[in-house]
TIMI-2910 file (N, C-alpha, C, CB; in pm, 1 decimal, decimal comma, always signed):
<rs>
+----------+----------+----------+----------+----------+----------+----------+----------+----------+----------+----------+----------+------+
!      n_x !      n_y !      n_z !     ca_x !     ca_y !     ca_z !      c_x !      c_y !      c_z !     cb_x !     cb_y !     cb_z ! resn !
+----------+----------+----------+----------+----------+----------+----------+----------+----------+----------+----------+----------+------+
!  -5790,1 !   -180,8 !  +3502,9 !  -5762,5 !   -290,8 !  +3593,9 !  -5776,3 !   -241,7 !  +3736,9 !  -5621,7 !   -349,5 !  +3569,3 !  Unk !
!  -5849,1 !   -316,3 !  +3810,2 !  -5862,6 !   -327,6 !  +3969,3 !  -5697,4 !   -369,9 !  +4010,7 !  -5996,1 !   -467,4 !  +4023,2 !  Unk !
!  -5637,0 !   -273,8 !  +4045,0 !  -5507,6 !   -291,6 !  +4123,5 !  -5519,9 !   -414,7 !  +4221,0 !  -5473,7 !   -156,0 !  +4209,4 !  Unk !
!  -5645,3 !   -349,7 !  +4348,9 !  -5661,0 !   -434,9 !  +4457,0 !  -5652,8 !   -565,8 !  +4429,7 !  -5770,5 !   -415,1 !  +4517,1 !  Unk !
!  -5697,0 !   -621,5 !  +4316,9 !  -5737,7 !   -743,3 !  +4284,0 !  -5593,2 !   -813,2 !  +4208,9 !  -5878,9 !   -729,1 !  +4186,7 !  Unk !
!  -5512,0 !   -750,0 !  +4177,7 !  -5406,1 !   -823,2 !  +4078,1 !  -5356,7 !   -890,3 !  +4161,1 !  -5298,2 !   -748,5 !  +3996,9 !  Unk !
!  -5278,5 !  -1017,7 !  +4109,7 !  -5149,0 !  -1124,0 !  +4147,9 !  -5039,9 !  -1026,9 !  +4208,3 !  -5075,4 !  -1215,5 !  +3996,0 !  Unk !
!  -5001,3 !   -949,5 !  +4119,6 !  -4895,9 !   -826,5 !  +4129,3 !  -4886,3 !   -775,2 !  +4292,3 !  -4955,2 !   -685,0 !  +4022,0 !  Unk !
!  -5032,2 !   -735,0 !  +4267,4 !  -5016,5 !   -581,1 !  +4387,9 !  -5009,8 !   -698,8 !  +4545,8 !  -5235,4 !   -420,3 !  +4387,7 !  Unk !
!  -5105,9 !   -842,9 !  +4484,7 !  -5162,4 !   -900,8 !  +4626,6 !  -5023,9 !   -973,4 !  +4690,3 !  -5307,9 !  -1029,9 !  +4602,1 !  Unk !
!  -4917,1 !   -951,0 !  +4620,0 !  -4741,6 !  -1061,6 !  +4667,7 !  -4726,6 !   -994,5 !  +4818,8 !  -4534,2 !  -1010,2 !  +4534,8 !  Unk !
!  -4679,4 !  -1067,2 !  +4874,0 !  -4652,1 !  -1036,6 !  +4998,7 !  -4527,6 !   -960,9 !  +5008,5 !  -4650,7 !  -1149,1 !  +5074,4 !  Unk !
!  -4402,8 !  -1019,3 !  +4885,7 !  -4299,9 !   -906,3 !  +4861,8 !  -4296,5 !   -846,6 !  +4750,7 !  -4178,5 !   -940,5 !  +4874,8 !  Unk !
!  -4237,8 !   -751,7 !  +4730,1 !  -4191,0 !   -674,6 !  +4612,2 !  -4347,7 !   -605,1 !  +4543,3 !  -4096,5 !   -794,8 !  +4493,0 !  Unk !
!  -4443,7 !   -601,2 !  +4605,5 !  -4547,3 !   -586,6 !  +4523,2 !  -4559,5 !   -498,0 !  +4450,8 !  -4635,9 !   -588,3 !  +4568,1 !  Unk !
!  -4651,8 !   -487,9 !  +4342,1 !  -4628,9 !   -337,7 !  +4208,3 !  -4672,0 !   -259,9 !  +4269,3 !  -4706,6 !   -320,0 !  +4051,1 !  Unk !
!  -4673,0 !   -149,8 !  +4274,0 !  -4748,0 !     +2,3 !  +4338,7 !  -4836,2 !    +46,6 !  +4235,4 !  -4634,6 !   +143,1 !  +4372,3 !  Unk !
!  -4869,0 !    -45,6 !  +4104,2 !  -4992,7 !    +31,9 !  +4053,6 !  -4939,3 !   +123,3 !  +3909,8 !  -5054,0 !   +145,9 !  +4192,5 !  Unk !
!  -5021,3 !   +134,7 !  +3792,6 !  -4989,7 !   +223,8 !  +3724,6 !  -4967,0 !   +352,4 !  +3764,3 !  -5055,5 !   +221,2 !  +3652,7 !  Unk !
!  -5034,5 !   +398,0 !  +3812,6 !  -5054,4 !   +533,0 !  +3856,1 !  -4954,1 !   +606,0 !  +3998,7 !  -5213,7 !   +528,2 !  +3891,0 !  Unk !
!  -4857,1 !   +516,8 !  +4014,8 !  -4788,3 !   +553,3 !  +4086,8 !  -4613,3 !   +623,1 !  +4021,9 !  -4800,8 !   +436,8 !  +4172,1 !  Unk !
!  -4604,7 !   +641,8 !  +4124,4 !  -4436,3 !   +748,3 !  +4080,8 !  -4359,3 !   +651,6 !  +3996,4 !  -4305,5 !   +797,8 !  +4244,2 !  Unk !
!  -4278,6 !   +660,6 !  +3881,4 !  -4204,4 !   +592,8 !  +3792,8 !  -4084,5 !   +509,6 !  +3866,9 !  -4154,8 !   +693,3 !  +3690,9 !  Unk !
!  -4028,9 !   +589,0 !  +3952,9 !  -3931,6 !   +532,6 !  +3985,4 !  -3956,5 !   +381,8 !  +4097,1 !  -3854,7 !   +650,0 !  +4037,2 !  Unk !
!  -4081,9 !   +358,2 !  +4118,9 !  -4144,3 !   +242,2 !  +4186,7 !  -4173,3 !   +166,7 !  +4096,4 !  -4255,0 !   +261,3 !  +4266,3 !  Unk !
!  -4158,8 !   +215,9 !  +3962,5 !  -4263,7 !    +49,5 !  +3839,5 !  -4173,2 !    -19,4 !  +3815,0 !  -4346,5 !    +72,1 !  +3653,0 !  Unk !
!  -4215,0 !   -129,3 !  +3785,7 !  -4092,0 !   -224,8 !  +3661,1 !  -4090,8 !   -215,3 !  +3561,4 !  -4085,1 !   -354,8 !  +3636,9 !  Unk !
!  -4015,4 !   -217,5 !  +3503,6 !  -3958,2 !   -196,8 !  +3350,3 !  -4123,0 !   -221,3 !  +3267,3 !  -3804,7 !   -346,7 !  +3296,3 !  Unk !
!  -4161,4 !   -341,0 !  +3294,8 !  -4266,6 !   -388,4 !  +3203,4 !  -4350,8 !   -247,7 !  +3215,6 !  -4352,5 !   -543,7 !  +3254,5 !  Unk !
!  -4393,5 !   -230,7 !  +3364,4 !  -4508,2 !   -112,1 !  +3358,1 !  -4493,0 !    +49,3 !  +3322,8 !  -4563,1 !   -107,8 !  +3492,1 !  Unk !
!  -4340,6 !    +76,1 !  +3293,4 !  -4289,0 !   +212,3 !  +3198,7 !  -4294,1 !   +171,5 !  +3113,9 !  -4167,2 !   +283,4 !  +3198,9 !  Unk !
!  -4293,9 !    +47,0 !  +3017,2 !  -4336,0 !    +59,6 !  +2904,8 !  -4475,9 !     +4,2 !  +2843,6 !  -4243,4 !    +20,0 !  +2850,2 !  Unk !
!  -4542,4 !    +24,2 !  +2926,1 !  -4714,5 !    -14,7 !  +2876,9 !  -4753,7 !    +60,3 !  +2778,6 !  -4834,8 !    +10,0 !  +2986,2 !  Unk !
!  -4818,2 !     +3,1 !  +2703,5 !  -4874,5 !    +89,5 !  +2571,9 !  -5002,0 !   +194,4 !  +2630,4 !  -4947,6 !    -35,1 !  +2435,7 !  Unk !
!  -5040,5 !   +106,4 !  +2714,0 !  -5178,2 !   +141,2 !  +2738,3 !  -5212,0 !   +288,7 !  +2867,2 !  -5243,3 !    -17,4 !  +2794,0 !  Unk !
!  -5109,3 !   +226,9 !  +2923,4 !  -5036,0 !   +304,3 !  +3044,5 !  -5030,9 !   +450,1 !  +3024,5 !  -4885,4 !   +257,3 !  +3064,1 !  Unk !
!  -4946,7 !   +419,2 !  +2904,6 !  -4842,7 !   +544,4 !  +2803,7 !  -4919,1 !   +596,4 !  +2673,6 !  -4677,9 !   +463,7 !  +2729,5 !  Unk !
!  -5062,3 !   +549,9 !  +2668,6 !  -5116,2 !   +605,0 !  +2553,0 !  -5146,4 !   +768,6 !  +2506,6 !  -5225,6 !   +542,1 !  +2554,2 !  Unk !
!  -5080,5 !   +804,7 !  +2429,2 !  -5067,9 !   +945,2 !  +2398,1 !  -5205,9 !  +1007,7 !  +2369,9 !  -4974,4 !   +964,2 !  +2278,2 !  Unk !
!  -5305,3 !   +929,4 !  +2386,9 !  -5450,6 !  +1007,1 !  +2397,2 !  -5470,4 !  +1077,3 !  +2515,0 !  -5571,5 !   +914,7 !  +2389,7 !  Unk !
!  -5480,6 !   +991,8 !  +2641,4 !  -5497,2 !   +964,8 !  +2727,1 !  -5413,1 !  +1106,0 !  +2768,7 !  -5474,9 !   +827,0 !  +2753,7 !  Unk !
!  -5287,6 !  +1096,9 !  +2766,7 !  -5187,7 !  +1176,9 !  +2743,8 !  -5256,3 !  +1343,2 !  +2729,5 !  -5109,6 !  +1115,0 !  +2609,7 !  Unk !
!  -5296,3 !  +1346,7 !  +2607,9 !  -5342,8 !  +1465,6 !  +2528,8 !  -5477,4 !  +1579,3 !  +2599,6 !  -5397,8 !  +1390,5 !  +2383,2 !  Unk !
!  -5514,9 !  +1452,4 !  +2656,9 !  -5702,0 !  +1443,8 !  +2671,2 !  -5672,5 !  +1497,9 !  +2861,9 !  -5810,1 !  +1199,3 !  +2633,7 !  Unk !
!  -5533,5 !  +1466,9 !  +2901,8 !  -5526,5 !  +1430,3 !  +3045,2 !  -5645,0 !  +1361,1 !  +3144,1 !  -5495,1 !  +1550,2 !  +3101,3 !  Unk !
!  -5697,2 !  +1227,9 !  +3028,2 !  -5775,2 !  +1177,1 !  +3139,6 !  -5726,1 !  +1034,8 !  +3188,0 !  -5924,2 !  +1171,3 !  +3097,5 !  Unk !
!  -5781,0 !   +966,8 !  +3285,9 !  -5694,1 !   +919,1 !  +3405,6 !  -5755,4 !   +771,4 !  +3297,7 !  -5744,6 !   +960,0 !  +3623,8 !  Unk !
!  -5853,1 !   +743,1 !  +3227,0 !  -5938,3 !   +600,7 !  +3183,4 !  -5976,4 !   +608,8 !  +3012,8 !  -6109,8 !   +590,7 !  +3286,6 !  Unk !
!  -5966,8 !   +514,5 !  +2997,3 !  -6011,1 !   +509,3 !  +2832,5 !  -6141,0 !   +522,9 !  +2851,0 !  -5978,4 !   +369,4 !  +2736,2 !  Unk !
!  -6224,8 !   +569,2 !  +2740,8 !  -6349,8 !   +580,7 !  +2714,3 !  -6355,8 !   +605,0 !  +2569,2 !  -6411,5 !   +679,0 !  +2795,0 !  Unk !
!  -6509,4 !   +638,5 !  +2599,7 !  -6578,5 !   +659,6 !  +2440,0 !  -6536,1 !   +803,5 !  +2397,6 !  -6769,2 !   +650,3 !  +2435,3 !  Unk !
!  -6530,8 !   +910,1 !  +2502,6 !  -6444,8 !  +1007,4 !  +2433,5 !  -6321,1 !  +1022,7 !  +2370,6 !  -6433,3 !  +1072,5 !  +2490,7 !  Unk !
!  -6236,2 !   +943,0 !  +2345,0 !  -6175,6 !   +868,5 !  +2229,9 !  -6208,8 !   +852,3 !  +2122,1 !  -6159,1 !   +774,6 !  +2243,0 !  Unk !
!  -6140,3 !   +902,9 !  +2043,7 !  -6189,4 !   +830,8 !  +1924,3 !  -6155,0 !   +709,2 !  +1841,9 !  -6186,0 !   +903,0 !  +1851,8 !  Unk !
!  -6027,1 !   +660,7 !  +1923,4 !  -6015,6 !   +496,8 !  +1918,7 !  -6016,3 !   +440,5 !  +2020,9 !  -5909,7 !   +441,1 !  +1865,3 !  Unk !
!  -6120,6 !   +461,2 !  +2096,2 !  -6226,9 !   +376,6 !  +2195,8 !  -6261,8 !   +291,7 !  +2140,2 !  -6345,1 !   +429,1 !  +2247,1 !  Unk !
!  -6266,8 !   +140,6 !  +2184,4 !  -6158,8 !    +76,5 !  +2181,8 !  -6029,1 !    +53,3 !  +2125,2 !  -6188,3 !    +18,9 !  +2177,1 !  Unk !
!  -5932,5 !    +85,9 !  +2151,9 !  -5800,6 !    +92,0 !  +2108,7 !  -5779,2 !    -79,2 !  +2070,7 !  -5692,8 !   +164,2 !  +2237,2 !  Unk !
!  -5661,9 !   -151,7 !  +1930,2 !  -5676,8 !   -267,0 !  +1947,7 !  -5638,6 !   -355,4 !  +2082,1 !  -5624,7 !   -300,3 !  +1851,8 !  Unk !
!  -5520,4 !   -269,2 !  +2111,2 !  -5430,8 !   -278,7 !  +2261,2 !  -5556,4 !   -324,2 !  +2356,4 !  -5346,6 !    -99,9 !  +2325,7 !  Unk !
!  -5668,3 !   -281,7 !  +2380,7 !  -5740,3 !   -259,1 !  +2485,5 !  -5794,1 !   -365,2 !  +2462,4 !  -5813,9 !   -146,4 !  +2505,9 !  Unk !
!  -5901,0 !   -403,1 !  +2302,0 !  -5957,9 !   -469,3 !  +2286,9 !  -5865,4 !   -643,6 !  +2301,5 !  -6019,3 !   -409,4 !  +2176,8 !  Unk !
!  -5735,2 !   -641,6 !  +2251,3 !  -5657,6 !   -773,6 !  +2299,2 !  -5658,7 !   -791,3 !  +2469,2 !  -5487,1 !   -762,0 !  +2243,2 !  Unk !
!  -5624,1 !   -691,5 !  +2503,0 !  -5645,7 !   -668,9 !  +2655,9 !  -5780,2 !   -744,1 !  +2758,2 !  -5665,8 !   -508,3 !  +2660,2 !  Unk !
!  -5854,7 !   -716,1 !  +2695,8 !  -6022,4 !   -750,6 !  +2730,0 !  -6003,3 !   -856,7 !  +2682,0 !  -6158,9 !   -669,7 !  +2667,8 !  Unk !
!  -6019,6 !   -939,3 !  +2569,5 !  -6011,1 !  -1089,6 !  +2521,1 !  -5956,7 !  -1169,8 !  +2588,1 !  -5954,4 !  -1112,8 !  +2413,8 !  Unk !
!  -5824,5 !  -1126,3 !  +2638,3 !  -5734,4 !  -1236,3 !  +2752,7 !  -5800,5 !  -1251,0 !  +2875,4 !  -5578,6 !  -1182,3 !  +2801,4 !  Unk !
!  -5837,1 !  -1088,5 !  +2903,6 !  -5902,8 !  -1127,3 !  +3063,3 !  -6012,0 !  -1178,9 !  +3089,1 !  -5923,1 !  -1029,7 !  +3144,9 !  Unk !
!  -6103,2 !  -1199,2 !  +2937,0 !  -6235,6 !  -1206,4 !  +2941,5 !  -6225,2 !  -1416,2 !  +2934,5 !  -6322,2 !  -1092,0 !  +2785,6 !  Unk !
!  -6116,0 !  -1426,3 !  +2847,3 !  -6106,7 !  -1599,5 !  +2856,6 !  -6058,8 !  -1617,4 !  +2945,5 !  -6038,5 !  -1685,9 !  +2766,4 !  Unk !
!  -5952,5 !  -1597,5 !  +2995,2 !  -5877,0 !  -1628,1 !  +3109,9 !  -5899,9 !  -1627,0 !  +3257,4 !  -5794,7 !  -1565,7 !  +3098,9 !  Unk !
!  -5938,9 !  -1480,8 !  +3290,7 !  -5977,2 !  -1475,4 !  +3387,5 !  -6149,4 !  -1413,5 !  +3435,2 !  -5872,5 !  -1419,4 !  +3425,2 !  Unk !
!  -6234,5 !  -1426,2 !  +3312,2 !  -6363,5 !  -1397,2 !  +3359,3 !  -6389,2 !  -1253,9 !  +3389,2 !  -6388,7 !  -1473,8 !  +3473,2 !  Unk !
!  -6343,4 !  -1166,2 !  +3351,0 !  -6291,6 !  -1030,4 !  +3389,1 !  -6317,9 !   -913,6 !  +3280,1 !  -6135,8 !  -1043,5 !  +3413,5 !  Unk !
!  -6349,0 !   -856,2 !  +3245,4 !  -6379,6 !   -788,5 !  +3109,8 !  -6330,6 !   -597,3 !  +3150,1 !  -6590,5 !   -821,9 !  +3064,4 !  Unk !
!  -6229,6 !   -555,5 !  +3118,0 !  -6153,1 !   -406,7 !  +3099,2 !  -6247,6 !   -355,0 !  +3055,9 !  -6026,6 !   -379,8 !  +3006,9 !  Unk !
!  -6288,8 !   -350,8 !  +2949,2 !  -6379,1 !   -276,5 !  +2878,9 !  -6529,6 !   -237,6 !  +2977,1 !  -6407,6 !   -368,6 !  +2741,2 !  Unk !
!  -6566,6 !   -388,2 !  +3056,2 !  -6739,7 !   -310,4 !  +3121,4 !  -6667,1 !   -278,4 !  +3214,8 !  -6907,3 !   -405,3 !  +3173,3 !  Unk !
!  -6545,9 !   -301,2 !  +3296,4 !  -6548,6 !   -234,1 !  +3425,1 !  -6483,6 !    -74,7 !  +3363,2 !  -6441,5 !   -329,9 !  +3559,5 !  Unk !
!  -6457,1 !    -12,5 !  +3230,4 !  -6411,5 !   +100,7 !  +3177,3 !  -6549,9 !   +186,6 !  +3175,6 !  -6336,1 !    +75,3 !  +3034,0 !  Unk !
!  -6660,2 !   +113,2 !  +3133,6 !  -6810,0 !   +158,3 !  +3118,3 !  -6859,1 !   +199,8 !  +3209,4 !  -6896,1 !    +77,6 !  +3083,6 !  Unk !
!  -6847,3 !   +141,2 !  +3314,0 !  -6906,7 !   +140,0 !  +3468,4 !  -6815,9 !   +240,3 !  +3532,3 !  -6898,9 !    -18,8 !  +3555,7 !  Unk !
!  -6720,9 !   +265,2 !  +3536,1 !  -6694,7 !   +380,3 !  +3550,2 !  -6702,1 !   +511,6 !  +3513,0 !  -6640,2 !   +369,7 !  +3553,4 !  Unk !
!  -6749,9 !   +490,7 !  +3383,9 !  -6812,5 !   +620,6 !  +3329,4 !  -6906,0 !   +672,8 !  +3318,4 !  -6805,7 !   +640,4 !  +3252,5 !  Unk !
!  -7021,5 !   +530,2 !  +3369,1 !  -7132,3 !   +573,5 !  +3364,2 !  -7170,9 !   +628,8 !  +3540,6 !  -7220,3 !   +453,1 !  +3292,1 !  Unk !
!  -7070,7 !   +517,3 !  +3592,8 !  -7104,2 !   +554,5 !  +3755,5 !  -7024,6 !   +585,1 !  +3859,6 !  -7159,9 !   +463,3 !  +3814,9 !  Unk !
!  -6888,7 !   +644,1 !  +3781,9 !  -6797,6 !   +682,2 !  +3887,6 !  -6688,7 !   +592,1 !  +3926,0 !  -6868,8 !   +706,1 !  +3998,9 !  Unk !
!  -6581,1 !   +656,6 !  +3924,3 !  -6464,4 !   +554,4 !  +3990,6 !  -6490,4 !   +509,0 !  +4131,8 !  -6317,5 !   +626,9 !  +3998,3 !  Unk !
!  -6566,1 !   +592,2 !  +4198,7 !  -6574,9 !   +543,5 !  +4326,9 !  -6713,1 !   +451,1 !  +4360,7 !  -6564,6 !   +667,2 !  +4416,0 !  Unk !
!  -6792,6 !   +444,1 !  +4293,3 !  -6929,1 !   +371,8 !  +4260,6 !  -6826,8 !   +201,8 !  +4209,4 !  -7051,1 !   +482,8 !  +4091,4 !  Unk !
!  -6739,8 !   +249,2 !  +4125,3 !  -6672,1 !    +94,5 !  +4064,6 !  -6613,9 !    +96,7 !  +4164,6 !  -6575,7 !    +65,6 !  +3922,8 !  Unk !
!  -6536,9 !   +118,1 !  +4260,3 !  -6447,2 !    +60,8 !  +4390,1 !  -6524,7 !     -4,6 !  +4477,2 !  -6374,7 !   +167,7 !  +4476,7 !  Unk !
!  -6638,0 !    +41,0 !  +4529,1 !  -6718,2 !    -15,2 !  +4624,0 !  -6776,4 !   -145,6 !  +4536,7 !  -6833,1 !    +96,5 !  +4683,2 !  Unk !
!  -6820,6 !   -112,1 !  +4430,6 !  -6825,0 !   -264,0 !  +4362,9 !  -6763,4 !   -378,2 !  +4363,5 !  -6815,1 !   -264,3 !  +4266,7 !  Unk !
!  -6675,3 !   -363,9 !  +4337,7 !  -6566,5 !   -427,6 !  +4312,6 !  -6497,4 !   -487,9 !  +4456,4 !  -6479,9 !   -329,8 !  +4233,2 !  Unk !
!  -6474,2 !   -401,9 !  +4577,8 !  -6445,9 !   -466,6 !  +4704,4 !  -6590,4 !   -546,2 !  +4722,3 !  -6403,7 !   -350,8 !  +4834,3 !  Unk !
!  -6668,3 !   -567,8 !  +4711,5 !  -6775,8 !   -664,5 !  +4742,2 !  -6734,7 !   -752,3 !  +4660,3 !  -6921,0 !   -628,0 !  +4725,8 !  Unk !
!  -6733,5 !   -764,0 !  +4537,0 !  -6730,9 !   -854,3 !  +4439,7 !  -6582,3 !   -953,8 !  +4455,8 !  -6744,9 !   -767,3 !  +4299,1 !  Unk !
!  -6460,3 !   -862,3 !  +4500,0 !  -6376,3 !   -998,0 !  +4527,4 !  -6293,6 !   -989,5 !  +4612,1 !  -6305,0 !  -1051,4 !  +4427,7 !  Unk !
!  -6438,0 !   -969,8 !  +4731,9 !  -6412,8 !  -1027,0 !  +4912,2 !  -6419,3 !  -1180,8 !  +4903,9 !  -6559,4 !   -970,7 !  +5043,8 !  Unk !
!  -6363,9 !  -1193,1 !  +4995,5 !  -6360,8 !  -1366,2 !  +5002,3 !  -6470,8 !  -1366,9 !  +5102,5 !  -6198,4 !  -1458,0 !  +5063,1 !  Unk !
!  -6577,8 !  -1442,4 !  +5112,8 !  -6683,4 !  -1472,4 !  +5194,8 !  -6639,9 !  -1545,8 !  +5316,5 !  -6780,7 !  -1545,4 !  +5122,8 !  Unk !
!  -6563,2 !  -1646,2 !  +5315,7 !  -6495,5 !  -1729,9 !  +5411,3 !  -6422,0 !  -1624,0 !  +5546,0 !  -6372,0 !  -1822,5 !  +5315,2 !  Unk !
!  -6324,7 !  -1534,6 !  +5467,4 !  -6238,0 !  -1506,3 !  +5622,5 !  -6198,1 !  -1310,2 !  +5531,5 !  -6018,1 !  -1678,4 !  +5667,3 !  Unk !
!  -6271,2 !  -1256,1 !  +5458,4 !  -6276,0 !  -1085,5 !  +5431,8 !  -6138,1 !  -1097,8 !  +5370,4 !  -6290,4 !   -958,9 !  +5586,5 !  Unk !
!  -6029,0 !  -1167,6 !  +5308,6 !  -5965,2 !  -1126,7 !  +5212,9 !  -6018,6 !  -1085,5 !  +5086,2 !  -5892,7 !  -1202,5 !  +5199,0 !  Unk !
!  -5872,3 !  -1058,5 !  +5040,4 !  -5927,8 !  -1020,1 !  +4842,5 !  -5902,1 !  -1153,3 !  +4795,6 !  -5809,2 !   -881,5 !  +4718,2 !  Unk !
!  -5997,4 !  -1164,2 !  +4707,9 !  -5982,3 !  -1269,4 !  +4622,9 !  -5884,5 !  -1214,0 !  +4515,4 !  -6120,1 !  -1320,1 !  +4567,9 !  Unk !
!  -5839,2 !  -1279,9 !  +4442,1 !  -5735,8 !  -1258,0 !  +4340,5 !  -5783,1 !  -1274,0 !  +4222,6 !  -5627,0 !  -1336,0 !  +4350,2 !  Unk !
!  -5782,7 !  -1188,1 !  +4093,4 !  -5871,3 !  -1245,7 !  +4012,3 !  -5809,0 !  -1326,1 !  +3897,8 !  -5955,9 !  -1146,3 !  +3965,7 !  Unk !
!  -5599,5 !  -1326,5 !  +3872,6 !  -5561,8 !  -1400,1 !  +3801,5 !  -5536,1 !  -1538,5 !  +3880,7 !  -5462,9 !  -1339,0 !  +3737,6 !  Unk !
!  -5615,6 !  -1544,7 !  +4016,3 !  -5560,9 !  -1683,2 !  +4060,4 !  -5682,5 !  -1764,3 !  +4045,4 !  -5497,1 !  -1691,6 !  +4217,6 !  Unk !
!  -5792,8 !  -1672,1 !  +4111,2 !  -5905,1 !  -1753,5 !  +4186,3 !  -5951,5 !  -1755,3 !  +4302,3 !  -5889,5 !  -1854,3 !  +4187,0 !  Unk !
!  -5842,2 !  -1734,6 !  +4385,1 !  -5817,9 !  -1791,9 !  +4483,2 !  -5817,0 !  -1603,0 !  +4608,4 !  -5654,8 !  -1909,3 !  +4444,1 !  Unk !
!  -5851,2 !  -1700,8 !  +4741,9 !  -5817,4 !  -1553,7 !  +4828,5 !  -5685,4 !  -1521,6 !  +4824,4 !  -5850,0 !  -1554,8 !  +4986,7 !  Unk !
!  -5631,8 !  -1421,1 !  +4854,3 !  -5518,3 !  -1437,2 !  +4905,1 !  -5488,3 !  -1458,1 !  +5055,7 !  -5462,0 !  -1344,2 !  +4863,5 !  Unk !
!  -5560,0 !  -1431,9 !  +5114,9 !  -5518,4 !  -1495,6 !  +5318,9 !  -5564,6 !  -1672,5 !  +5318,7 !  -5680,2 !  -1381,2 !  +5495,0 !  Unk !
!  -5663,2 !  -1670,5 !  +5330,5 !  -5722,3 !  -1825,0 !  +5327,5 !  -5666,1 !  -1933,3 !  +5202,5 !  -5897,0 !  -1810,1 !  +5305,5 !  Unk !
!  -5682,2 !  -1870,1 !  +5075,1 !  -5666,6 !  -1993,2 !  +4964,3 !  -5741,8 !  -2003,0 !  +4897,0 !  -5658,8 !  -2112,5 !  +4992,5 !  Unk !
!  -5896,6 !  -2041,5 !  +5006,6 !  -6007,3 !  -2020,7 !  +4935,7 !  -6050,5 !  -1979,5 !  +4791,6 !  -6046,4 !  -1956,0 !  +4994,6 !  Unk !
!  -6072,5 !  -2121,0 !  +4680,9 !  -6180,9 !  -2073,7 !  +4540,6 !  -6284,9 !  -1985,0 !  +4577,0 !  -6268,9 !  -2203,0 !  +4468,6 !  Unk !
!  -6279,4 !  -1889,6 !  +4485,9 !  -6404,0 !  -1817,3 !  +4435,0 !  -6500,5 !  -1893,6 !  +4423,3 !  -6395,1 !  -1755,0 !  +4316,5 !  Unk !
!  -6619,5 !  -1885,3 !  +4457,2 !  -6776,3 !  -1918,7 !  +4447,6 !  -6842,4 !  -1858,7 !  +4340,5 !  -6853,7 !  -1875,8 !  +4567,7 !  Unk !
+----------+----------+----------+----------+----------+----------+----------+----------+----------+----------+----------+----------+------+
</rs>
């Protein structure tokens, strides 16, 4: 998941600080993520699921992808690909293009739609 882009991170208060941040900043929900907390990941000490896994796709992941893929148009799994094939930092610069708001340079939000400064629908 694109942090930048969540409902979560974009609140004006209380916002999440992100998986990957110090424990004592998450909410309850995000110390207990499966996905978060997956003991591969764990084992392997790498920061992203992949195909070096050998339950690449995990079902967790694959329910994961299904919601975001109906819901919000969004797919875990290719932006997991695209990072592996081209770098976490190749997917960041992507991704800030992809949900800039054209109207006035906010982030668009991707469980809303919407920018977060302006309001502005996605195009």
């Amino acid at each position: 998941m694109n942090c930048a882009i969540c409902m979560a991170r974009l609140l004006r208060k209380n916002k999440c600080p992100g998986c990957r941040s110090v424990d004592e900043n998450k909410t309850k929900s995000c110390l207990n993520c499966m996905i978060a907390n997956c003991e591969e990941l764990k084992a392997t000490g790498s920061k992203y699921c992949s195909e070096r896994c050998e339950k690449y796709p995990c079902r967790r992941l694959k329910d994961l992808d299904k919601r975001y893929r109906s819901k919000y148009h969004m797919s875990m799994l290719e932006n997991l690909e695209y990072v592996e094939e081209k770098g976490i930092r190749a997917f960041v610069r992507n991704e800030r293009v992809r949900w800039t708001c054209t109207e006035c340079g906010g982030t668009i939000c991707t469980h809303t739609g919407c920018c977060s400064d302006c309001g502005r629908e996605r195009v």
